[in-house]
C-alpha angles and dihedrals in degrees: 000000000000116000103198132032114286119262101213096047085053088051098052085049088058086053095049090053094044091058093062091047100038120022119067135262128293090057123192094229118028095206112154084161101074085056097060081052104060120109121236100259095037087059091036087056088051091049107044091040108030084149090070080063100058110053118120084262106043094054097048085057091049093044084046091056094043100044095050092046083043092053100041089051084054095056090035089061099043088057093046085056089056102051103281110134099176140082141175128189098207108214091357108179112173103347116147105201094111085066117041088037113167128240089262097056090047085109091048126111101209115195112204107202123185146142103293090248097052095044089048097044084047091053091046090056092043080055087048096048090045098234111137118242096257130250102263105023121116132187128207131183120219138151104217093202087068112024120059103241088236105063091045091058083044089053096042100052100258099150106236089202092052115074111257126209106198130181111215096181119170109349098079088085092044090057125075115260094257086048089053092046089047089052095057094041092054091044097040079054085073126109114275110278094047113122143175136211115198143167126221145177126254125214113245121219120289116278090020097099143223089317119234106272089050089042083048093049089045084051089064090045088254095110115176120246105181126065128169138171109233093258092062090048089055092038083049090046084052100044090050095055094264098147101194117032116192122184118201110232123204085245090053085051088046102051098045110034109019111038102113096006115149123227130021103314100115125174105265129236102234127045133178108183124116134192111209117172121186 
């Protein structure tokens, strides 16, 4: 188990944020909320060096973090307008959907499930902002390298016999392959309805290394262990009980998200996120 907060989740906060002070409208992602979170230092640096924000790189990651949070919020929508009235943010870090939820998810229990250090570090920063922890949110602390996923929903109150909409945004690729695999059986188990939206990592041609978003993750002592090409991750959804399997396609982006967008936010060529509903 981890025994501090993790890097990378606190940098994709800072991305998040960046996106509401320095990109312009209409953003991909409205999220007030990532900017009360930030630390001082972590706003005084995006102040003071929003340059360090604007290079070719650094605005494919942040591009990367919004699309994949834009595009979950859409299908979880979409199932909460079907019926669905839970929802877990699988390894949620410092997500904020909790507290900037739209009219339509007012009826939504939302679980918010992490490593113990990060959720404790993110409910120390929510004290510091001053923003109250919200009516029907729950936060449960699990390590999903030691404790079967099961029995923490269980633990935590998610209803096995209710459908069940879950982001898993940025961890698959963090977790073992036979965690990863555990993670998709337990959630495919739930009633029809129930999706999922993730993110993964996809392995780059031999001899082309780690790639520079997994060297910088091993950099924060955070290295990937899964990677998968978009057909295994549909043959794993499938295998797991998953009945329908999209994958999100940088057309698709294109088409929906970043057709007249302003500023330097462009869709990017390569994505790895998958919808599976059971």
């Amino acid at each position: 188990m981890a025994a501090r907060a993790s890097r990378t989740a606190e940098g994709v906060a800072v991305l998040r944020a960046v996106h509401q002070l320095v990109d312009p409208p209409p953003r991909l992602v409205d999220d007030p909320v990532s900017v009360r979170l930030l630390t001082s230092d972590e706003r005084r640096v995006v102040d003071e060096h929003p340059e360090r924000f604007d290079s070719p790189r650094a605005r494919a990651l942040r591009t990367h973090v919004l699309l994949r949070s834009r595009w979950a919020e859409e299908e979880l929508e979409r199932a909460v307008r079907a019926g669905t009235d839970q929802y877990v943010v699988l390894g949620a870090g410092l997500d904020t959907f909790a507290y900037r939820r739209p009219a339509w998810a007012g009826g939504l229990r939302v679980f918010e499930v992490d490593q113990p250090a990060s959720q404790a570090a993110k409910r120390e920063r929510l004290r510091a902002a001053g923003l109250p922890e919200p009516a029907g949110t729950v936060y449960g602390a699990v390590d999903l390298e030691s404790e079967p996923l099961s029995q923490a929903l269980d633990r935590i109150g998610v209803d096995g016999g209710r459908p069940l909409f879950t982001s898993w945004l940025g961890v698959a690729m963090y977790l073992s392959p036979d965690a990863v695999r555990s993670v998709l059986e337990v959630l495919a188990r739930y009633p029809a309805g129930s999706g999922l939206v993730l993110s993964y990592a996809r392995p780059l041609p031999p001899g082309a290394g780690p790639g520079w978003i997994a060297d910088r993750a091993a950099g924060l002592g955070e290295p990937f262990r899964s990677f998968h090409e978009p057909d295994e991750m549909v043959a794993e959804l499938r295998a797991a009980g998953f009945r329908s399997v999209h994958l999100l396609s940088p057309q698709e982006a294109a088409d929906r998200w970043f057709g007249d967008r302003p500023g330097g936010l462009t869709a990017p060529s390569r994505i790895s996120m998958a919808a599976a509903s059971v």
